[in-house]
C-alpha positions, 0 to 999 in steps of 0.5 A: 464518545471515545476519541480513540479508535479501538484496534482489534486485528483478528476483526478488521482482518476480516474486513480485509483493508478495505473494509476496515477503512471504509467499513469501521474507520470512515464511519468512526471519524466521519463527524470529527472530520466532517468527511466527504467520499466521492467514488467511480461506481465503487461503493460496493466494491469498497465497502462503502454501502453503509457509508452511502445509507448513512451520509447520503449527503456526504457521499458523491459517486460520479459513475465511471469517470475517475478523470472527473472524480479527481476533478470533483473531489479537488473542488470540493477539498479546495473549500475547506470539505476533508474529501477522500476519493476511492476507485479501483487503483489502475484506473485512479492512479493511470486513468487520472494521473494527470489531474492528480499531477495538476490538482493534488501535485502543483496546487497542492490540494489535500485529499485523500486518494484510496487505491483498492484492488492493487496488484493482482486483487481483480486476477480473473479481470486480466492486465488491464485490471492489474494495478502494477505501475501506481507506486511508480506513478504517485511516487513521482507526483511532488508533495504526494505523500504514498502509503501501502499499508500491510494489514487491515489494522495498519490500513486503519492507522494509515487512513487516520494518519492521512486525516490528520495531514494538510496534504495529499495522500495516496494510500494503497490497499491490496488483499480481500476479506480475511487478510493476513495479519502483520501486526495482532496487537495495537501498535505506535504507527509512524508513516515516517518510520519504518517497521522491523516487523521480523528479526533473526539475523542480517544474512538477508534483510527483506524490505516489503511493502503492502501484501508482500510484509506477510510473505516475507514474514512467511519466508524468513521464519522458514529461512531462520530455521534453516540457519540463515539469518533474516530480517523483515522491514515493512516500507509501509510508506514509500513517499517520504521513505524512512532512508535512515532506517534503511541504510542502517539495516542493509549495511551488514546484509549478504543480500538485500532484497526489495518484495513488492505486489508490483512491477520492479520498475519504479516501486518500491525496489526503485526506492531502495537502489536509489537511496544505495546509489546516493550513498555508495552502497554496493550491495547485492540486492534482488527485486522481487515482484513483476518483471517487465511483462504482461502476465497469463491471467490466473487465479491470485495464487497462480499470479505470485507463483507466476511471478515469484512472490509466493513464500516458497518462491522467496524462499527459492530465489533467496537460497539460488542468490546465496549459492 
C-alpha cells in the first residue's frame, strides 16, 4: 500500500477542508495510526459519516457535551490511543477552554483538537455561532501548537503533520465545500515556516491566515496591476510563529497588513505587532478582520463586506492607508 497520501488540489477542493481531512486523509492514515475520532454531534457536519460506518469501534460521539469530549478524549490519548476530537470551533475552543487548559496545556496530553465551521462559516446561525475568539484563546494555551490551514490540501498536510507530532495541536478549518485553492500542486509543508504564497513588490506585505490567504491573494493581483507592489505570506501556524520569516519580509514594507476571518484582538494581527514590539519595528501596520463588535447577521459574503474582508474591501482600505 502506498505510505504516501496522493495530493490532488481541484479534488480535496471540493471536500472543502473539512472533507478533506475527514473525508480523504482520516480514512488514509486511520491504520498507521491507529486513530480514534471523539465528536459533540458533529459527524455529519464534519464529514465524518463514512468514518462512523467503517470504524464504529473507533468512533465515539458524546452528544452535545464539548466539555465532556475534552475529557473523554484526554482519557483516552493518555493510554497510548492518537485521539483527534472535532466540534464546531466556538464551542471547543470557549465552551471547553478550560479542560483544554488543564489536560491538552499543564498535562501535556497529545490530541489533535479539529475547529469546523470557524469565522463566519455557520453566518445565518448569528454571533453565538461565530467562531472569532479561538486563535486568541489556543494561542495562549502553553505547549498548543495552532494550525489554520488556507486551503483544502493544506488542511491535509496540516492534520498529517499534526499526527506525526507528540503534543497538542489545535488546527482550525474554515470555508465549505469548493473551497478556494491557495496552493494547485503538491507542495513541501513546514508548520514552522511560513509561506510566501504571492510576490510582486514589498509597497504592502499581506500576512494572512486561513480563508483570509485566497482574498489576499485576490487583492494583491489587483493592487500589482495597478502599480503597487505586494506580497502574500500565509501565517498557516500562529503557534509556534515563523518570527524570522516575518521580520525579514515587513522590513522594506510601506504598510503591513495582518488579514484574518477573526477578531483583531488576540490573532493573528496580535501575533504580529508582538514580535514589532520585541524587535523595535515601527511600521505602519493595519488589522484587518472583526473589530470590537458584534455583527448583523447575514449571509457569509454580507459578513466580509460587513467587516472589511472582502478583495475589494482589502483593496479599499489599503489604498485610503497609502494616501
Amino acid at each position: 500500500m502506498d505510505t504516501q497520501f496522493k495530493y490532488n488540489a481541484k479534488m480535496l477542493s471540493m471536500f472543502g477542508q473539512n472533507g478533506a481531512v475527514f473525508g480523504s486523509a482520516l480514512d488514509f492514515y486511520h491504520d498507521q495510526y491507529k486513530i480514534k475520532v471523539l465528536t459533540s454531534d458533529m459527524a455529519y457536519g464534519a464529514g465524518l459519516s463514512r468514518f462512523k460506518q467503517k470504524y464504529p469501534d473507533d468512533f465515539y460521539d458524546v452528544g452535545i457535551a464539548e466539555q465532556n469530549l475534552m475529557g473523554i478524549t484526554a482519557g483516552l490519548a493518555s493510554e497510548g490511543f492518537k485521539c483527534v476530537a472535532t466540534a464546531q470551533s466556538c464551542f471547543l475552543s470557549m465552551r471547553s477552554f478550560e479542560p483544554i487548559r488543564q489536560y491538552m496545556g499543564y498535562m501535556q496530553i497529545p490530541v489533535i483538537l479539529i475547529g469546523i465551521n470557524s469565522g463566519f462559516a455557520l453566518y445565518y446561525f448569528g454571533n453565538s455561532h461565530y467562531a472569532l475568539e479561538d486563535l486568541s484563546l489556543m494561542r495562549t494555551v502553553p505547549n498548543m501548537t495552532v494550525l489554520s490551514p488556507a486551503d483544502a490540501g493544506e488542511a491535509v498536510k496540516a492534520f498529517e503533520a499534526a499526527l506525526r507530532m507528540d503534543s497538542p495541536v489545535y488546527i482550525r478549518l474554515s470555508g465549505a465545500l469548493n473551497n478556494p485553492t491557495v496552493y494547485p500542486e503538491d507542495f513541501e509543508y513546514d508548520y514552522r515556516k511560513a509561506n510566501i504564497v504571492f510576490e510582486q513588490g514589498n509597497d504592502v506585505i499581506f500576512f494572512a491566515t486561513g480563508s483570509m490567504v485566497y482574498h489576499s491573494i485576490k487583492a494583491a493581483e489587483a493592487l500589482s496591476n495597478e502599480g503597487i507592489g505586494t506580497k502574500v505570506i500565509d501565517i498557516h501556524c500562529l503557534k509556534p510563529i515563523d518570527s524570522k520569516t516575518v521580520l525579514r519580509e515587513m522590513t522594506n514594507a510601506k504598510i503591513i497588513a495582518t488579514v484574518e476571518e477573526h477578531f483583531v484582538t488576540g490573532g493573528l494581527g496580535t501575533a504580529i505587532s508582538e514580535i514589532m514590539a520585541q524587535h523595535q519595528i515601527a511600521n505602519k501596520i493595519l488589522k484587518l478582520g472583526v473589530q470590537d463588535r458584534f455583527c448583523e447577521v447575514g449571509d457569509y459574503s454580507y459578513l466580509m463586506e460587513q467587516n472589511g474582508l472582502s478583495s475589494e474591501k482589502i483593496i479599499e482600505t489599503v489604498k485610503q492607508h497609502l494616501g
